[in-house]
N, C-alpha and C positions, 0 to 999 in steps of 0.2 A: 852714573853707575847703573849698570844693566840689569842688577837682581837686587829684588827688592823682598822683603819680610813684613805682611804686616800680620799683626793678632791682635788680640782681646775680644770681652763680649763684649763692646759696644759695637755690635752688628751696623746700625746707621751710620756711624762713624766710619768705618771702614768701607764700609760699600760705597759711602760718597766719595771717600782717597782712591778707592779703585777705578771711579767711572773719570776720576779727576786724571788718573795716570793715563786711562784711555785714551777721553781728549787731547792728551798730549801727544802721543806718542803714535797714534794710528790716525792715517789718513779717512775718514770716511767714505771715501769713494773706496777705496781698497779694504774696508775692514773683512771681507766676507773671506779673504782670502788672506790677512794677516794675523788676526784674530782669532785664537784658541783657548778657552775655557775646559780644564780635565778635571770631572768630579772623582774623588777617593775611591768610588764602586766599579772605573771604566778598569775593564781587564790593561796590565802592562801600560796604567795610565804615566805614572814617573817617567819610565822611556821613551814612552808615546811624546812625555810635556818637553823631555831634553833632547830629543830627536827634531822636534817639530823648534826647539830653542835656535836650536844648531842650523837649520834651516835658513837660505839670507831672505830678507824680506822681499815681497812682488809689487811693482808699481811703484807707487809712493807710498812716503811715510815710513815707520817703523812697524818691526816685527812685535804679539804680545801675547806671549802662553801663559796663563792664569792656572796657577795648580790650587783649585778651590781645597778649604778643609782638609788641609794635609797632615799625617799624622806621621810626619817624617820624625818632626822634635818630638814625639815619645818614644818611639819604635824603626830602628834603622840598621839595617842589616850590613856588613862591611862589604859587602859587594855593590849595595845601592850607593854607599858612603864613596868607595873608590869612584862609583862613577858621576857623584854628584863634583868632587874635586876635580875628574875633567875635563868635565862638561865647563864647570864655571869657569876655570883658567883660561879659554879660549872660547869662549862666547862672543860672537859678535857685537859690535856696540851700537848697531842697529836693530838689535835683538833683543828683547826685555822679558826676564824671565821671572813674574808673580808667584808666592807662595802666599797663601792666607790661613790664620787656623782663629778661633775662639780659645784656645787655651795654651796657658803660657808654658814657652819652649822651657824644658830642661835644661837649665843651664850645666849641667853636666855632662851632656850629651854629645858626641865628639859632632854630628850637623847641625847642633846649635850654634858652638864654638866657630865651625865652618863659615856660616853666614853670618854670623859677627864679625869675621875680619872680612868677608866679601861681600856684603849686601847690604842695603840701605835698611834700617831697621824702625819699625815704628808700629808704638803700642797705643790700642783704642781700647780701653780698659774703660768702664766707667766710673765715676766722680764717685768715691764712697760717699754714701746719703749723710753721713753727718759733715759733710764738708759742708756748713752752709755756705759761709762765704764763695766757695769757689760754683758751687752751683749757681748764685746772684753772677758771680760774673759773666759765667755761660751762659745765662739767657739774657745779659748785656750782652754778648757777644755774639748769638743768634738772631738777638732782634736788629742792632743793626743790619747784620747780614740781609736778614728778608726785609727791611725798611719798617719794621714795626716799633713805635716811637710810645713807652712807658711810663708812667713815674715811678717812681722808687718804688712807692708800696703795692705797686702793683705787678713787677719786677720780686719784688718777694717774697708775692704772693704766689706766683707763676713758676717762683723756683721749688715753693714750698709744694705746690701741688703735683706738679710734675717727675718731680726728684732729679734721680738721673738717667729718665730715660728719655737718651734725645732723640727718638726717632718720635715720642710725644709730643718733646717740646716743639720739634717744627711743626709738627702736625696742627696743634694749639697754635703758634703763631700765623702762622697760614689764614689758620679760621679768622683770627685776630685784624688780621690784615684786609682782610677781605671785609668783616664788617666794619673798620675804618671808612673805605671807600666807599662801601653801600651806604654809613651813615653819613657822608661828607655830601654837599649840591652838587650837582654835574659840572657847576661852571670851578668850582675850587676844591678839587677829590685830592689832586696832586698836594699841592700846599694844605688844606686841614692833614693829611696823614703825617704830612709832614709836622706841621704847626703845635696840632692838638693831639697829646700823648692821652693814651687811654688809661683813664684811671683801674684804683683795687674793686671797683664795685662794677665795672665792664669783665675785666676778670675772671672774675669770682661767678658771673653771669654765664661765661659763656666757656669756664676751661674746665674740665673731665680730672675729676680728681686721680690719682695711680697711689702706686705704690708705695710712695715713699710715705705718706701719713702711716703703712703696717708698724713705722718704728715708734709713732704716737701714741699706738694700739701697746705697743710694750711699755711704754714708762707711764700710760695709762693703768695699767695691771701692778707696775711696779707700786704704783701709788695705792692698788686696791680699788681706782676708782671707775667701779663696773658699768656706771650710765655712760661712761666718756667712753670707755673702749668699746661698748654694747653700739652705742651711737656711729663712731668712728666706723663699725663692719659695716654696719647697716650701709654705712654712706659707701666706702670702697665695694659692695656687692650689687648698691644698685649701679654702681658703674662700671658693672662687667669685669671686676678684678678678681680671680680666679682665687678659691678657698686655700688652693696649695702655695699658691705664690705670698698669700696673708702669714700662713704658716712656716712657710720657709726664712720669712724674714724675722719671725717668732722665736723659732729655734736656735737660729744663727744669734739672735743679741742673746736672749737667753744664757746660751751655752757661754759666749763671752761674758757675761756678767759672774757666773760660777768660774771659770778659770779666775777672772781679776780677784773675786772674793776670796778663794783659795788660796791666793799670792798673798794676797793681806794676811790672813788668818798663820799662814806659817810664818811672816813677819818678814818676806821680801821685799827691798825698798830698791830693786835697782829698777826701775821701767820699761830698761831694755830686755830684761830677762822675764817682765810680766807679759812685754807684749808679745814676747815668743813662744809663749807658754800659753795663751791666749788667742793665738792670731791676729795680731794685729799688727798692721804694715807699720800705723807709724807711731814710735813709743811715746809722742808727746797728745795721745788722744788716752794714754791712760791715765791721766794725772785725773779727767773729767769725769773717765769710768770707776776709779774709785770714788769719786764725790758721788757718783749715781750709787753705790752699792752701799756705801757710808752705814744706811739703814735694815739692809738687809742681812740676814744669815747664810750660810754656804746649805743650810738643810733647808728653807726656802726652797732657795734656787735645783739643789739635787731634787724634789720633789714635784717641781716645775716641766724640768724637762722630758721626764716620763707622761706626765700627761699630754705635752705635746708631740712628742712621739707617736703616743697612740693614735691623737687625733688626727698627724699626718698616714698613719696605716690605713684608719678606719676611712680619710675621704679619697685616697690612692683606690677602696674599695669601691668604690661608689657613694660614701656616704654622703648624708647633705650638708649644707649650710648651719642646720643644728647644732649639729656637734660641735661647729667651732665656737658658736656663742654659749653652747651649755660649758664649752670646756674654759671660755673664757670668764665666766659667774665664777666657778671654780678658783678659778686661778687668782683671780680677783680677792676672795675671801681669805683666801692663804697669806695674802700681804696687809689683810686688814691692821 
Protein backbone atom coordinates (compact mmCIF):
# COMPACT_ATOMS: atom_id res chain seq x y z
CA UNK A 1 0.00 0.00 0.00
CA UNK A 2 1.42 3.35 -1.06
CA UNK A 3 0.13 5.88 1.73
CA UNK A 4 0.98 5.45 4.68
CA UNK A 5 -0.10 7.24 8.50
CA UNK A 6 2.00 7.41 11.15
CA UNK A 7 1.54 9.43 14.51
CA UNK A 8 2.07 9.75 18.17
CA UNK A 9 4.67 11.35 20.43
CA UNK A 10 6.89 8.76 20.54
CA UNK A 11 9.09 10.88 18.14
CA UNK A 12 12.08 8.10 18.30
CA UNK A 13 9.82 5.59 17.34
CA UNK A 14 8.54 7.06 14.44
CA UNK A 15 11.57 8.64 12.94
CA UNK A 16 13.14 5.05 13.13
CA UNK A 17 9.73 3.64 10.86
CA UNK A 18 10.38 6.59 8.71
CA UNK A 19 14.19 6.08 7.95
CA UNK A 20 12.98 2.12 7.87
CA UNK A 21 10.32 3.11 5.05
CA UNK A 22 13.16 4.95 3.27
CA UNK A 23 15.50 2.21 3.23
CA UNK A 24 12.94 0.40 1.59
CA UNK A 25 11.54 1.99 -0.94
CA UNK A 26 14.36 4.64 -2.32
CA UNK A 27 17.19 3.73 -4.25
CA UNK A 28 20.26 5.53 -2.68
CA UNK A 29 21.92 6.43 -5.65
CA UNK A 30 18.67 8.16 -6.83
CA UNK A 31 17.39 9.55 -3.55
CA UNK A 32 18.24 13.19 -4.38
CA UNK A 33 15.83 13.11 -6.86
CA UNK A 34 13.02 10.81 -5.52
CA UNK A 35 12.96 11.90 -2.14
CA UNK A 36 10.65 14.85 -0.95
CA UNK A 37 10.26 15.89 2.59
CA UNK A 38 7.29 19.15 2.96
CA UNK A 39 7.32 20.77 6.25
CA UNK A 40 3.49 22.33 7.37
CA UNK A 41 5.13 26.15 7.01
CA UNK A 42 6.19 25.44 3.03
CA UNK A 43 3.73 27.76 1.06
CA UNK A 44 1.01 25.21 -1.09
CA UNK A 45 3.06 22.52 0.68
CA UNK A 46 -0.24 19.68 0.50
CA UNK A 47 -0.18 20.21 -3.36
CA UNK A 48 3.37 20.64 -3.71
CA UNK A 49 3.51 16.91 -1.55
CA UNK A 50 0.44 15.44 -4.00
CA UNK A 51 1.82 16.85 -7.13
CA UNK A 52 5.26 15.72 -6.51
CA UNK A 53 3.08 12.13 -5.30
CA UNK A 54 1.66 12.02 -8.71
CA UNK A 55 4.96 12.28 -10.28
CA UNK A 56 6.32 8.61 -11.60
CA UNK A 57 9.56 7.93 -9.91
CA UNK A 58 13.51 8.72 -11.94
CA UNK A 59 16.02 5.94 -12.05
CA UNK A 60 15.68 3.34 -9.79
CA UNK A 61 13.76 2.54 -6.95
CA UNK A 62 10.64 4.12 -5.61
CA UNK A 63 9.21 7.47 -5.47
CA UNK A 64 8.86 9.06 -1.33
CA UNK A 65 6.90 12.41 -0.35
CA UNK A 66 6.96 12.84 3.38
CA UNK A 67 4.26 15.36 4.47
CA UNK A 68 6.24 16.04 8.02
CA UNK A 69 3.59 17.30 11.05
CA UNK A 70 0.58 17.45 9.07
CA UNK A 71 -2.34 19.11 10.54
CA UNK A 72 -4.62 17.70 7.99
CA UNK A 73 -6.42 15.29 10.90
CA UNK A 74 -7.50 18.39 12.77
CA UNK A 75 -8.20 20.97 10.23
CA UNK A 76 -9.34 20.07 6.49
CA UNK A 77 -11.08 22.08 4.27
CA UNK A 78 -13.34 20.20 1.54
CA UNK A 79 -11.51 21.28 -1.14
CA UNK A 80 -8.16 19.93 0.18
CA UNK A 81 -10.37 16.75 1.22
CA UNK A 82 -11.87 16.41 -2.66
CA UNK A 83 -8.38 16.53 -3.69
CA UNK A 84 -6.78 14.21 -1.23
CA UNK A 85 -9.64 11.50 -2.51
CA UNK A 86 -8.11 11.95 -5.91
CA UNK A 87 -5.04 12.01 -5.52
CA UNK A 88 -5.05 8.81 -3.37
CA UNK A 89 -7.38 6.80 -5.88
CA UNK A 90 -4.75 6.71 -8.64
CA UNK A 91 -1.57 7.13 -7.06
CA UNK A 92 1.12 5.16 -8.45
CA UNK A 93 2.38 2.07 -6.66
CA UNK A 94 5.68 3.22 -7.30
CA UNK A 95 4.88 6.29 -5.41
CA UNK A 96 4.72 6.34 -1.57
CA UNK A 97 2.98 9.05 -0.06
CA UNK A 98 4.14 9.76 4.12
CA UNK A 99 1.96 11.64 6.43
CA UNK A 100 3.31 12.01 10.09
CA UNK A 101 1.66 14.16 12.92
CA UNK A 102 2.46 13.81 17.12
CA UNK A 103 -1.12 14.04 17.75
CA UNK A 104 -3.79 11.74 17.44
CA UNK A 105 -6.12 11.99 14.24
CA UNK A 106 -9.76 12.94 14.94
CA UNK A 107 -11.55 10.12 14.39
CA UNK A 108 -14.42 12.11 13.32
CA UNK A 109 -12.87 13.86 10.72
CA UNK A 110 -13.98 12.85 7.23
CA UNK A 111 -9.44 12.61 6.24
CA UNK A 112 -9.16 10.65 9.12
CA UNK A 113 -11.92 8.25 7.98
CA UNK A 114 -10.19 8.82 4.48
CA UNK A 115 -6.85 7.24 5.31
CA UNK A 116 -8.31 4.56 7.32
CA UNK A 117 -9.75 2.78 4.67
CA UNK A 118 -6.52 3.87 2.23
CA UNK A 119 -3.54 3.90 4.16
CA UNK A 120 -1.37 1.76 6.25
CA UNK A 121 -1.92 3.18 9.65
CA UNK A 122 0.38 2.98 12.62
CA UNK A 123 0.69 4.59 16.11
CA UNK A 124 4.03 5.41 18.13
CA UNK A 125 2.27 6.67 21.08
CA UNK A 126 4.39 5.98 24.22
CA UNK A 127 4.07 3.21 26.94
CA UNK A 128 2.03 4.88 29.67
CA UNK A 129 4.65 5.09 32.66
CA UNK A 130 2.59 2.79 34.96
CA UNK A 131 2.78 0.02 32.55
CA UNK A 132 5.60 -1.61 34.34
CA UNK A 133 5.41 -4.67 32.92
CA UNK A 134 5.30 -3.69 29.44
CA UNK A 135 8.04 -1.14 29.74
CA UNK A 136 10.54 -4.42 31.14
CA UNK A 137 9.62 -5.92 28.08
CA UNK A 138 10.70 -2.93 25.85
CA UNK A 139 13.97 -2.69 27.13
CA UNK A 140 13.97 -6.82 26.56
CA UNK A 141 13.15 -5.79 23.43
CA UNK A 142 15.67 -3.01 22.77
CA UNK A 143 18.50 -4.79 24.23
CA UNK A 144 18.26 -7.58 22.21
CA UNK A 145 18.04 -5.38 19.36
CA UNK A 146 21.38 -3.49 20.07
CA UNK A 147 23.07 -6.90 21.45
CA UNK A 148 23.01 -5.73 24.99
CA UNK A 149 22.76 -8.70 27.28
CA UNK A 150 20.96 -7.92 31.12
CA UNK A 151 19.76 -9.56 34.14
CA UNK A 152 16.42 -9.22 35.20
CA UNK A 153 17.30 -6.77 37.82
CA UNK A 154 19.04 -4.88 36.03
CA UNK A 155 16.43 -4.76 33.11
CA UNK A 156 14.24 -3.39 35.67
CA UNK A 157 16.12 -1.22 36.88
CA UNK A 158 16.67 0.36 33.27
CA UNK A 159 12.93 0.14 32.75
CA UNK A 160 12.34 1.95 35.98
CA UNK A 161 14.82 4.68 35.20
CA UNK A 162 14.25 5.38 31.76
CA UNK A 163 10.41 5.21 31.69
CA UNK A 164 9.09 5.46 28.32
CA UNK A 165 11.28 7.43 26.84
CA UNK A 166 12.82 5.48 24.11
CA UNK A 167 14.91 7.67 22.42
CA UNK A 168 16.70 7.44 26.24
CA UNK A 169 16.55 4.10 26.40
CA UNK A 170 18.66 3.40 23.29
CA UNK A 171 20.74 6.13 24.17
CA UNK A 172 21.54 4.34 27.64
CA UNK A 173 21.81 1.11 25.97
CA UNK A 174 24.39 2.18 23.37
CA UNK A 175 26.50 3.59 26.40
CA UNK A 176 25.84 0.16 27.86
CA UNK A 177 26.99 -1.57 25.07
CA UNK A 178 29.86 0.18 24.55
CA UNK A 179 31.22 -0.35 28.17
CA UNK A 180 30.70 -4.15 27.70
CA UNK A 181 33.32 -4.19 25.11
CA UNK A 182 35.57 -1.66 26.70
CA UNK A 183 35.30 -3.86 29.85
CA UNK A 184 35.73 -7.27 27.99
CA UNK A 185 39.98 -8.32 26.69
CA UNK A 186 40.63 -7.71 23.26
CA UNK A 187 41.00 -11.30 22.52
CA UNK A 188 37.06 -12.23 23.75
CA UNK A 189 34.86 -8.51 23.48
CA UNK A 190 32.66 -10.63 21.14
CA UNK A 191 31.65 -13.51 23.44
CA UNK A 192 31.97 -11.60 27.14
CA UNK A 193 29.13 -9.22 25.58
CA UNK A 194 27.64 -11.80 24.68
CA UNK A 195 28.39 -14.34 27.79
CA UNK A 196 28.40 -11.93 30.61
CA UNK A 197 25.03 -9.84 31.11
CA UNK A 198 25.51 -6.68 32.95
CA UNK A 199 24.31 -6.64 36.12
CA UNK A 200 21.76 -3.82 38.48
CA UNK A 201 24.92 -2.10 40.00
CA UNK A 202 26.53 -1.50 36.11
CA UNK A 203 23.25 0.10 35.62
CA UNK A 204 22.46 1.93 38.24
CA UNK A 205 26.44 3.31 37.56
CA UNK A 206 26.17 4.35 34.47
CA UNK A 207 22.18 5.21 33.36
CA UNK A 208 20.78 8.95 33.49
CA UNK A 209 17.96 8.82 35.54
CA UNK A 210 14.46 10.72 33.38
CA UNK A 211 11.34 11.14 33.99
CA UNK A 212 9.56 8.59 34.76
CA UNK A 213 10.77 8.51 38.73
CA UNK A 214 8.39 12.49 38.59
CA UNK A 215 5.40 9.78 39.22
CA UNK A 216 7.65 8.54 42.58
CA UNK A 217 7.78 12.23 43.35
CA UNK A 218 3.67 11.92 43.44
CA UNK A 219 2.97 9.03 45.56
CA UNK A 220 5.94 10.28 47.56
CA UNK A 221 3.64 13.44 48.44
CA UNK A 222 0.70 11.20 48.37
CA UNK A 223 2.41 9.66 51.35
CA UNK A 224 3.47 13.11 52.94
CA UNK A 225 6.83 11.81 52.65
CA UNK A 226 8.92 15.07 52.05
CA UNK A 227 12.81 13.73 52.35
CA UNK A 228 11.69 10.96 49.61
CA UNK A 229 10.29 13.46 47.12
CA UNK A 230 12.63 16.50 48.35
CA UNK A 231 15.54 13.73 47.49
CA UNK A 232 13.77 12.26 44.21
CA UNK A 233 14.09 16.40 42.53
CA UNK A 234 17.23 16.71 43.74
CA UNK A 235 18.21 13.54 41.89
CA UNK A 236 15.81 14.22 38.47
CA UNK A 237 17.42 18.05 38.53
CA UNK A 238 20.97 17.21 38.81
CA UNK A 239 20.22 15.13 35.67
CA UNK A 240 19.11 18.01 33.60
CA UNK A 241 15.34 17.01 33.83
CA UNK A 242 13.47 20.10 33.28
CA UNK A 243 11.23 21.71 36.40
CA UNK A 244 8.24 21.83 33.83
CA UNK A 245 8.35 18.59 32.71
CA UNK A 246 8.57 17.26 36.94
CA UNK A 247 5.50 19.47 37.11
CA UNK A 248 3.61 18.43 34.23
CA UNK A 249 3.84 14.91 35.26
CA UNK A 250 2.57 16.29 38.75
CA UNK A 251 -0.46 17.84 37.63
CA UNK A 252 -1.51 15.31 35.29
CA UNK A 253 -1.62 12.15 38.28
CA UNK A 254 -2.83 14.87 40.53
CA UNK A 255 -5.72 15.83 38.67
CA UNK A 256 -6.43 11.93 37.84
CA UNK A 257 -6.33 11.21 41.43
CA UNK A 258 -9.22 14.02 42.21
CA UNK A 259 -11.45 12.79 39.33
CA UNK A 260 -11.11 8.87 40.55
CA UNK A 261 -11.76 10.34 44.17
CA UNK A 262 -14.86 12.23 43.06
CA UNK A 263 -16.24 9.03 41.41
CA UNK A 264 -15.77 7.28 44.66
CA UNK A 265 -17.38 9.91 46.83
CA UNK A 266 -20.61 10.17 44.52
CA UNK A 267 -20.64 6.32 44.75
CA UNK A 268 -19.92 5.23 41.09
CA UNK A 269 -18.85 1.69 40.73
CA UNK A 270 -18.85 1.16 37.02
CA UNK A 271 -14.88 1.69 35.88
CA UNK A 272 -15.63 2.35 32.58
CA UNK A 273 -17.37 5.52 33.37
CA UNK A 274 -14.56 6.36 36.03
CA UNK A 275 -11.97 6.12 33.64
CA UNK A 276 -13.87 8.46 31.26
CA UNK A 277 -14.41 10.88 33.64
CA UNK A 278 -10.90 10.70 34.58
CA UNK A 279 -8.91 10.02 31.59
CA UNK A 280 -7.89 7.27 31.51
CA UNK A 281 -7.39 4.98 28.33
CA UNK A 282 -7.72 1.88 30.11
CA UNK A 283 -10.52 1.11 32.87
CA UNK A 284 -8.81 -1.80 34.48
CA UNK A 285 -5.92 0.76 35.83
CA UNK A 286 -8.74 2.21 37.90
CA UNK A 287 -9.37 -0.57 40.23
CA UNK A 288 -5.28 0.53 41.42
CA UNK A 289 -6.13 4.18 41.35
CA UNK A 290 -8.88 3.87 43.83
CA UNK A 291 -6.51 1.74 46.15
CA UNK A 292 -4.09 4.75 45.69
CA UNK A 293 -6.65 7.41 46.77
CA UNK A 294 -8.34 4.86 49.52
CA UNK A 295 -6.63 7.48 51.89
CA UNK A 296 -7.08 10.57 50.70
CA UNK A 297 -10.08 13.27 50.58
CA UNK A 298 -11.51 14.95 47.28
CA UNK A 299 -10.51 18.52 49.32
CA UNK A 300 -6.82 17.23 49.74
CA UNK A 301 -6.54 16.70 46.32
CA UNK A 302 -8.91 20.15 45.13
CA UNK A 303 -6.24 21.93 47.17
CA UNK A 304 -3.34 20.30 45.62
CA UNK A 305 -3.94 21.17 42.37
CA UNK A 306 -3.97 24.95 42.78
CA UNK A 307 -0.69 24.97 44.11
CA UNK A 308 0.58 23.25 41.45
CA UNK A 309 -0.84 25.41 38.91
CA UNK A 310 0.78 28.26 40.39
CA UNK A 311 3.93 26.72 40.53
CA UNK A 312 3.64 25.68 36.71
CA UNK A 313 2.79 29.77 36.08
CA UNK A 314 5.42 30.92 38.33
CA UNK A 315 8.54 28.65 36.58
CA UNK A 316 6.73 29.24 32.83
CA UNK A 317 7.92 32.90 34.34
CA UNK A 318 11.26 32.19 34.94
CA UNK A 319 11.06 31.11 38.17
CA UNK A 320 13.57 28.70 39.82
CA UNK A 321 14.02 25.27 41.10
CA UNK A 322 12.84 26.67 44.57
CA UNK A 323 9.60 26.97 44.16
CA UNK A 324 9.01 23.48 43.15
CA UNK A 325 10.71 22.08 46.35
CA UNK A 326 9.15 24.79 48.52
CA UNK A 327 5.86 23.98 46.89
CA UNK A 328 6.53 20.36 47.31
CA UNK A 329 7.26 20.66 51.53
CA UNK A 330 3.78 22.07 51.16
CA UNK A 331 2.21 19.59 49.50
CA UNK A 332 3.70 17.10 51.52
CA UNK A 333 2.33 18.43 54.84
CA UNK A 334 -1.21 18.50 53.46
CA UNK A 335 -1.19 14.59 53.23
CA UNK A 336 0.59 14.33 56.54
Amino acid sequence: MPVYLYWGEDEYRLTQAVQALRDRVLDPNWMSFNYDKIEPDQPDGLIQGLNQAMTPSFGLGDRLVWLANTTLFQRCSEAVLDELERTLKVLPQNSHLLLTTQTKPDGRSKTTKLFQQQAEVREFSPIAPWKTEQLVQEVQQAARRTGVKLTQEATELLAASVGNDTRQLYSELEKLRLFAIADSTPQSSASALQDAPLDAQTVATLVTVTTHNSLQIAEAIRQGDAPQALALIADLLSHNEPALRIVATLVKQFRTWLWVRLMVEAGERDERVVAQAAQVSNPKRVYFLKQEVRTLTAAQLQQSLPLLLQLEVSLKRGGDAAALQSTTLTLCQLYR
